[in-house]
ROZAVO-754063 format. One record per residue (C-alpha): x, y, z; residue in one letter. Coordinates in steps of 0.001 Angstrom, whole numbers, plus 500000, padded with zeros to 6 digits. Each point is the difference from the previous one (the first is absolute). Layout:
// residues N
XYZa...
This chain:
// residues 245
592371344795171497x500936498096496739x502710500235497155x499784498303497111x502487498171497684x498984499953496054x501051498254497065x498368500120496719x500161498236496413x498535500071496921x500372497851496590x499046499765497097x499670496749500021x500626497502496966x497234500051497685x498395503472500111x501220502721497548x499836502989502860x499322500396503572x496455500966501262x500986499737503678x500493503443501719x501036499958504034x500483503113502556x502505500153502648x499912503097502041x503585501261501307x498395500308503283x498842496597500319x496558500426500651x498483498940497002x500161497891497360x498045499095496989x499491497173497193x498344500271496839x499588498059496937x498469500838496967x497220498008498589x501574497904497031x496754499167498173x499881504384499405x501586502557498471x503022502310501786x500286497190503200x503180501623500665x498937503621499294x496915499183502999x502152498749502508x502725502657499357x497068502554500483x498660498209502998x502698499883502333x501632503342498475x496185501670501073x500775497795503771x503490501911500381x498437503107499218x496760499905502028x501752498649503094x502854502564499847x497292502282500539x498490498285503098x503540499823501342x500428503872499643x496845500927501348x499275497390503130x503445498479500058x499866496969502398x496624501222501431x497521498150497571x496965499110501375x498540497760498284x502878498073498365x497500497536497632x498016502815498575x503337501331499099x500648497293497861x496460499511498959x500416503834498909x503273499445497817x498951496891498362x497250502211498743x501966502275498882x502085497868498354x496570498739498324x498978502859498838x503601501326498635x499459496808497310x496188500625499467x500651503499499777x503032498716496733x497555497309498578x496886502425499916x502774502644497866x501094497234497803x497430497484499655x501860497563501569x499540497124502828x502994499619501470x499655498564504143x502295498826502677x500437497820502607x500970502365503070x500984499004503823x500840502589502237x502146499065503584x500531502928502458x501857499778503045x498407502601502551x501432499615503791x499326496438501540x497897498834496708x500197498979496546x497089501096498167x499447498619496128x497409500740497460x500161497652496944x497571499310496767x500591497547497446x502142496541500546x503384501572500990x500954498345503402x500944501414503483x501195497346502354x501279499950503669x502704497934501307x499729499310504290x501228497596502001x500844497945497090x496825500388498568x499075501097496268x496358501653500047x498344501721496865x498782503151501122x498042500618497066x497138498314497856x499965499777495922x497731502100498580x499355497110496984x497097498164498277x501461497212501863x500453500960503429x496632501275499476x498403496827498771x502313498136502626x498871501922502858x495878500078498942x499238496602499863x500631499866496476x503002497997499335x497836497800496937x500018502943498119x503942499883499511x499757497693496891x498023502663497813x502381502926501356x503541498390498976x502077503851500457x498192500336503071x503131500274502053x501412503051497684x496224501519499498x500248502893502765x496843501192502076x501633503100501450x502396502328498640x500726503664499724x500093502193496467x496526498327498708x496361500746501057x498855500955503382x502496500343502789x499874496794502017x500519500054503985x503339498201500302x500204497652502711x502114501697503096x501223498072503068x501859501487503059x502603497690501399x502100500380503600x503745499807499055x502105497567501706x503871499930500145x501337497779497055x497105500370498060x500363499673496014x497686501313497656x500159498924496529x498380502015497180x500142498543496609x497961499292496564x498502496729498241x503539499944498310x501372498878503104x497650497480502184x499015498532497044x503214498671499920x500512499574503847x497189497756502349x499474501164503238x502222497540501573x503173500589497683x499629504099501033x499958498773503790x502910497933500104x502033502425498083x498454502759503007x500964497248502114x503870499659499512x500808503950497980x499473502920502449x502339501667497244x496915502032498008x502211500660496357x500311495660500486x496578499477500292x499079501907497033x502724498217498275x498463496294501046x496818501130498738x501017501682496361x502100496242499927x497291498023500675x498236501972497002x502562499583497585x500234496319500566x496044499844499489x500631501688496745x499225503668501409x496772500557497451x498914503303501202x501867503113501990x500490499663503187x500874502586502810x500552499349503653x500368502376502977x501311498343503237x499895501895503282x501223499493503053x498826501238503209x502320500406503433x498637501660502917x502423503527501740x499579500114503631x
């Protein structure tokens, strides 16, 4: 059996007029959500409010009906990010609008961690003193990157901001879903483009490496952001994991 320790932050940030980012923490700590609304559109904020409002909702019901019996934990998820797709559709179909969202889902179901996650929000693990990215960006350039493609990248200069995946627009995409073993002292971080843009890989490890204090380590990230000029919102969730015998 698990617990689970949770911080959370979101900002602003420095240059943006409002903040698109929306993030879920349930009071039960089982799951946890991260959305941010597509800039380049209209009502970011109102499409990641709606998505992870539609998550609370959704999941509320799958707790009162199955509580901790789920049986198939990733087609729960798979299940609530489409709902959460088809809350915004439903809202840009009534007002002619195209408003879409990033949209990773974390849920924490006996010994495993199970996430669901379109768009280029980030969920990472921390183990052993390892940092690994759980999660792949659904962008122009990851997808040119991992294709073969890489030449391309000259003639697509917003490549890394031009999403492949997200939810509100067009069809309902698959999300990616992953089903990881928990370990004692595991960390996940959840967290948008506001933040790793303005934190490498390495820099979140060694902060994970010395802060086991979850409210610091979302503190040492938001920092590092302001000191890169913090261009865009940025919203963090930082769990920790601890095993009960």
């Amino acid at each position: 059996m698990f617990t689970t320790t949770v911080t959370s932050l979101t900002d602003v940030g420095l240059k943006r007029a409002r903040n698109e980012d929306s993030h879920l923490l349930m009071p039960d700590g089982s799951l946890f959500a991260v959305a941010d609304g597509v800039g380049g559109n209209e009502n970011g904020d109102k499409a990641s409010q709606l998505a992870v409002q539609t998550i609370e909702e959704k999941y509320r019901y799958h707790q009162r009906a199955f509580g901790e019996n789920l049986v198939d934990p990733q087609l729960v998820i798979s299940q609530l990010m489409n709902d959460s797709h088809r809350a915004i559709a439903k809202v840009n179909q009534r007002n002619g609008t195209t408003m879409c969202t990033t949209l990773d889902v974390l849920l924490f179901h006996h010994e495993f961690a199970v996430l669901g996650h379109l768009g280029d929000s980030r969920i990472y693990r921390f183990r052993d003193g390892q940092l690994l990215k759980l999660t792949r960006d659904h962008t122009l350039y990851e997808h040119l990157m991992i294709t073969g493609r890489k030449n391309e990248l000259p003639f697509y200069p917003k490549a890394k901001h031009t999403l492949t995946a997200s939810v509100g627009v067009g069809l309902f995409t698959e999300p990616d879903l992953k089903t990881i073993h928990l370990q004692d002292n595991d960390i996940f971080l959840m967290m948008s483009d506001g933040i790793y843009n303005y934190n490498e890989d390495t820099a979140m490890e060694s902060i994970l490496k010395h802060e086991k204090n979850m409210d610091k380590v979302c503190q040492a990230l938001k920092s590092n952001c302001y000191q890169g000029g913090a261009g865009d919102n940025l919203t963090v969730i930082a769990i920790l994991v601890r095993a009960v015998n």
